[in-house]
C-alpha positions in Angstrom: 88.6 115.2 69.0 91.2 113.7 71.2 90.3 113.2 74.5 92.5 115.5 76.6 92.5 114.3 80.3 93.2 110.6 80.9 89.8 110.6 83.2 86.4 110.3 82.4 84.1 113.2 83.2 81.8 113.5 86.1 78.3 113.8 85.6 76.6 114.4 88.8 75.6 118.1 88.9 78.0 118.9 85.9 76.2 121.5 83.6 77.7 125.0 82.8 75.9 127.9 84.7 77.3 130.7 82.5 74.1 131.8 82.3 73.3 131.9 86.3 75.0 134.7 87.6 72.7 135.8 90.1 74.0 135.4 94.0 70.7 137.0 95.1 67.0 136.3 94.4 66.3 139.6 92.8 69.6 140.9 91.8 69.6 143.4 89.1 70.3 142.7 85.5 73.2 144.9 85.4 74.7 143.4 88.5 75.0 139.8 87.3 76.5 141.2 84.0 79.2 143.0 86.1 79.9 140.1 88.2 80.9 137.8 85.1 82.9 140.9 83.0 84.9 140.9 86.4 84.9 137.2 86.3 86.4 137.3 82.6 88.7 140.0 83.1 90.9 137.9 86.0 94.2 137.5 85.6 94.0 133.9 87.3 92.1 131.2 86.5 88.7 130.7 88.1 86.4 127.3 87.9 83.1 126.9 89.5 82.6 123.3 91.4 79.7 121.4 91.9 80.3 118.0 93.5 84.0 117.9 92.6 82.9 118.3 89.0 83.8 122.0 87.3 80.7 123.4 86.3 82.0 126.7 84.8 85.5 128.8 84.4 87.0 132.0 82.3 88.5 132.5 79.9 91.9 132.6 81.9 91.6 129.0 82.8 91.0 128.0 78.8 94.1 129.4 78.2 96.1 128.8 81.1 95.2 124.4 80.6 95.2 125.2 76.7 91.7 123.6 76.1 88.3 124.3 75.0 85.3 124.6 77.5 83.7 121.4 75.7 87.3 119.9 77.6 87.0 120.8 80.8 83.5 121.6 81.9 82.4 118.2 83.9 86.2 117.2 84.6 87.2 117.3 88.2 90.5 119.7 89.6 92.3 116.1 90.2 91.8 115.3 86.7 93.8 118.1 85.4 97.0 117.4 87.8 99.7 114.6 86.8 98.7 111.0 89.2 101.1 112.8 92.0 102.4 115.7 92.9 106.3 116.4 93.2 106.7 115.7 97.3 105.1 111.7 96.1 101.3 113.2 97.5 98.7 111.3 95.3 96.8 114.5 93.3 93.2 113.6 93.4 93.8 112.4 97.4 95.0 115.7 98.2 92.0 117.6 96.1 89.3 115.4 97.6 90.3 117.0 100.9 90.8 120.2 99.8 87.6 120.3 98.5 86.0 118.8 101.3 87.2 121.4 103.4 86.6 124.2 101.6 83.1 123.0 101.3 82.4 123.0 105.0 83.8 126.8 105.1 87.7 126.2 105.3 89.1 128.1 102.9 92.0 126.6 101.8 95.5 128.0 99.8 98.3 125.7 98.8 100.8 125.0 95.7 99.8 122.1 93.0 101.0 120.7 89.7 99.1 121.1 86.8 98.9 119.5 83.7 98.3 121.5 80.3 95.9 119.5 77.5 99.2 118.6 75.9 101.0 116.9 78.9 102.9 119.7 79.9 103.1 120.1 83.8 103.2 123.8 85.8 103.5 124.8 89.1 100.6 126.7 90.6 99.3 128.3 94.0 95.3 127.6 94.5 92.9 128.7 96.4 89.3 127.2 97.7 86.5 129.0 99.0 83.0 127.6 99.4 79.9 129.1 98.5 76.0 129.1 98.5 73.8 130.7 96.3 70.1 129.7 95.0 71.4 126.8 93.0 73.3 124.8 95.7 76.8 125.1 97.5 79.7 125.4 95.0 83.3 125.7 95.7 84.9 128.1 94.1 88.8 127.6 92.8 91.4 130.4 92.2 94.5 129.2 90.0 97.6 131.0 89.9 100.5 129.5 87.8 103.7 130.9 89.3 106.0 128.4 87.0 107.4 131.6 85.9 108.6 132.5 89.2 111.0 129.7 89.7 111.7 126.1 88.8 109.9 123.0 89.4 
């Protein structure tokens, strides 16, 4: 298989949690399995950081960055934006403080270029949120391609 992100893939902390649901010590069965149909059915994409590094997404966010999960689990969010973005800001600059932020409770909202598996770019709005549950602080990221809505 190709390789489809000209990076190489994070290891620290990088392991899909698909299976780890549970916000809560003690949360029902039935809860967890709500929490990821929900998670599934977005409209957006959604990835799950650990250290910079995505440690889960949706289906959405497969499809929006036409890849596999083998792709993009371990990548970073800088990793699947072109070097810099359209104002000359360099992309994985710009994420590092993004997610530095959103780690220490700033939730943070802006627009970003994004790169497909096969090169091509699109314009997106993206939210951060940090969050804590029993396996360490994650930072979760909303994507929203709005390419559609106007030009580049």
């Amino acid at each position: 298989m190709k390789k489809m992100f000209n990076t190489k893939k994070a290891t620290v902390g990088a392991q899909d949690v698909r299976g780890n649901n549970s916000v809560q010590a003690g949360e029902r069965g039935g809860d967890a399995a709500i929490r990821r149909a929900i998670f599934q059915a977005a409209q957006d994409a959604i990835f799950v950081l650990r250290n910079d590094s995505i440690v889960d997404c949706n289906e959405k966010a497969l499809e929006m960055f036409a890849c596999t999960r083998q792709d993009i689990i371990g990548q970073s969010l800088a990793a699947l934006s072109p070097e810099n973005q359209s104002n000359g800001q360099h992309s994985a600059k710009k994420a590092r403080r993004c997610f530095q932020m959103a780690m220490r409770g700033k939730r943070q909202t802006f627009e970003q270029h994004y790169k497909k598996a096969d090169g091509r770019l699109f314009k997106a709005t993206v939210s951060l949120s940090g969050c804590k549950n029993k396996q360490g602080k994650h930072v979760v990221a909303v994507i929203r391609d709005i390419s559609a809505y106007g030009n580049m």
